[in-house]
C-alpha positions as CSV (number, residue, x, y, z in Angstrom):
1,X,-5.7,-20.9,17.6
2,X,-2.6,-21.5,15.9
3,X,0.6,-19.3,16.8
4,X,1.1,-16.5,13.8
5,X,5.2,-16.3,12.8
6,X,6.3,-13.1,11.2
7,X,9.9,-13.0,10.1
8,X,11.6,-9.6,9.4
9,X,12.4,-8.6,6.1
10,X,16.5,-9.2,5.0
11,X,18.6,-6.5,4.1
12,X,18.5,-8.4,0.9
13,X,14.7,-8.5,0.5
14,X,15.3,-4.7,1.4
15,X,17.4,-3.8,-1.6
16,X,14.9,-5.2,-4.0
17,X,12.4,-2.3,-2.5
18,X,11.0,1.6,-4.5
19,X,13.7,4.3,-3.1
20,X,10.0,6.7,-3.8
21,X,6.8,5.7,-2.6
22,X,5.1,6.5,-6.6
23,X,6.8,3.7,-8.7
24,X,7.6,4.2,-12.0
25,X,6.1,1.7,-13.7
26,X,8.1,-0.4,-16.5
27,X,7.3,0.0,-20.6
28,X,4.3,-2.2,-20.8
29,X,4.4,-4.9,-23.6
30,X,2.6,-3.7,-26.8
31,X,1.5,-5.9,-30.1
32,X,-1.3,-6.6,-31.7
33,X,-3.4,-8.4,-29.1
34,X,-2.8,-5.7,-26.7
35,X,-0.9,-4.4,-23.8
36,X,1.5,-6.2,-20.9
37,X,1.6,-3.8,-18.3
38,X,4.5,-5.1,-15.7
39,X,3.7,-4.3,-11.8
40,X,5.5,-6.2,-9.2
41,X,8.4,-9.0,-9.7
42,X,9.0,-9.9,-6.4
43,X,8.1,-13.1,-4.2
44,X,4.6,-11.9,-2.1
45,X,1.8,-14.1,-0.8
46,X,-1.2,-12.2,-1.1
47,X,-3.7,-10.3,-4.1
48,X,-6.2,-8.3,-3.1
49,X,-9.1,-6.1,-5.3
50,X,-10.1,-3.5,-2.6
51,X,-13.0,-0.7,-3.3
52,X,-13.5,2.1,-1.4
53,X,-16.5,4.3,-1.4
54,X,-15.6,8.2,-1.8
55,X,-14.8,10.0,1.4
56,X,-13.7,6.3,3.6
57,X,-10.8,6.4,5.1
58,X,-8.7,3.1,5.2
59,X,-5.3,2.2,6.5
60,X,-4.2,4.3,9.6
61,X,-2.4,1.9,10.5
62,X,1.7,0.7,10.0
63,X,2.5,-3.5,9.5
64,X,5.6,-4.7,11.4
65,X,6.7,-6.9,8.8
66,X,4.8,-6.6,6.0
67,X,5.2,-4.7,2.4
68,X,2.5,-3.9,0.0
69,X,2.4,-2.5,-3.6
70,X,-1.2,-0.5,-4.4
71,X,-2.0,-0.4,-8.0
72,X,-4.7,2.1,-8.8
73,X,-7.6,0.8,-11.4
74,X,-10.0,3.9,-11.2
75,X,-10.3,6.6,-8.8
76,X,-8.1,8.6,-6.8
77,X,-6.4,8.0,-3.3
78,X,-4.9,10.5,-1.0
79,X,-2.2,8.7,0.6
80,X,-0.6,10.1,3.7
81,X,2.8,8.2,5.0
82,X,5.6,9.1,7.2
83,X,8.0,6.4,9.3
84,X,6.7,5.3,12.4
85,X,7.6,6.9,15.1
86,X,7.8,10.6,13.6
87,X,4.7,12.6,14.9
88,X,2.8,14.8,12.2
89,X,0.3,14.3,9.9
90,X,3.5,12.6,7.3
91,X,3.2,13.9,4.0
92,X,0.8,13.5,1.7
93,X,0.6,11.9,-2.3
94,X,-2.1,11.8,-4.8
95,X,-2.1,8.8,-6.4
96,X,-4.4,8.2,-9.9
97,X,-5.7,5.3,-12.3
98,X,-2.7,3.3,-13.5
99,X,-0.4,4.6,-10.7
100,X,1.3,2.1,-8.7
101,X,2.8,2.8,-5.3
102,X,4.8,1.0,-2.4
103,X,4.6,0.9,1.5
104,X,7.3,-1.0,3.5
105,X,7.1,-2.1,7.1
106,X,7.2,0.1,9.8
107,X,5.6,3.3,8.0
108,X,2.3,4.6,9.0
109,X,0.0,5.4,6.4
110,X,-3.5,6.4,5.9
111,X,-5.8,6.4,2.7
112,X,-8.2,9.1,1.7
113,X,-10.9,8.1,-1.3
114,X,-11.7,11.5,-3.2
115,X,-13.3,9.4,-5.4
116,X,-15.3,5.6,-5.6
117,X,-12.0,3.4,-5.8
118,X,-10.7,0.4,-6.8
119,X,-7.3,-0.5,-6.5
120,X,-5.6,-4.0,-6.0
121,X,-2.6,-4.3,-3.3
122,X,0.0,-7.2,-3.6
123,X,1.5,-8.0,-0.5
124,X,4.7,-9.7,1.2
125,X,2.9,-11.4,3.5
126,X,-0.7,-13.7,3.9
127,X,-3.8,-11.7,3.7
128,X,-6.0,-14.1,6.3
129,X,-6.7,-12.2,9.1
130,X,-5.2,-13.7,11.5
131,X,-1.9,-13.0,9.9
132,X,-2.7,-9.5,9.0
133,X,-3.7,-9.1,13.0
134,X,-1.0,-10.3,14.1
135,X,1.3,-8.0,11.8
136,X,-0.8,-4.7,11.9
137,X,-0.8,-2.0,14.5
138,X,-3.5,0.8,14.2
139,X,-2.5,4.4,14.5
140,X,-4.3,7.9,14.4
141,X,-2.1,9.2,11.8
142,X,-5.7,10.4,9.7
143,X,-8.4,11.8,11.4
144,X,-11.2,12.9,9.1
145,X,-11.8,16.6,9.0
146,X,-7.8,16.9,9.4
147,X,-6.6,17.7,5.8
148,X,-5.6,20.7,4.3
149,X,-7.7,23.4,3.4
């Protein structure tokens, strides 16, 4: 097995990030043939379609190095995020179809399907497993049965 290098992110690479975790999305492209919908403009080495069956929980988890962007085709995600180290359950966002929102490193986050979903998430970093292991560390921030009432 091959050693796994992470480098941390630059205080450059860090200025380019969302302030918010719900990104506001730039004025798509419009003519005739259709619609150019901007997302993400920002060197990243992995594209991923994810779907997510309702009630699964994914994520609970933070990445030591890594960034991703979700972009939300259909469905609905309940997305809970607070920086790591910080106990409590973080708070939580509701994020829709054509809603586009950002985790950075060090950030635990969980992901609650209210709905079938399918979202796609573009990533800093490689998505082959071995990289993602080596970057990930899982968390209990989300337990099922824990949300509001």
């Amino acid at each position: 097995m091959c050693e796994i290098e992470l480098t941390e992110p630059t205080e450059e690479e860090r200025a380019t990030w969302p302030k918010d975790v719900l990104v506001k999305l730039e004025k798509a492209f419009s003519d005739a043939r259709g619609d150019i919908q901007p997302l993400v403009d920002l060197p990243m080495k992995s594209c991923v379609l994810i779907t997510s069956k309702k009630g699964a929980l994914r994520a609970n988890h933070y990445h030591k190095t890594d960034w991703h962007f979700c972009y939300v085709l259909n469905g609905e995600i309940e997305y809970y995020h607070r920086p790591h180290g910080e106990e409590g359950p973080g708070e939580k966002v509701i994020v829709g179809p054509g809603e586009l929102f950002f985790t950075p490193p060090m950030v635990d986050h969980a992901m609650v399907f209210t709905k079938e979903t399918t979202f796609i998430t573009l990533g800093r970093n490689s998505r082959k497993q071995e990289v993602y292991e080596a970057d990930v560390e899982r968390i209990d921030l989300y337990t099922q049965g824990s949300e509001d009432s």
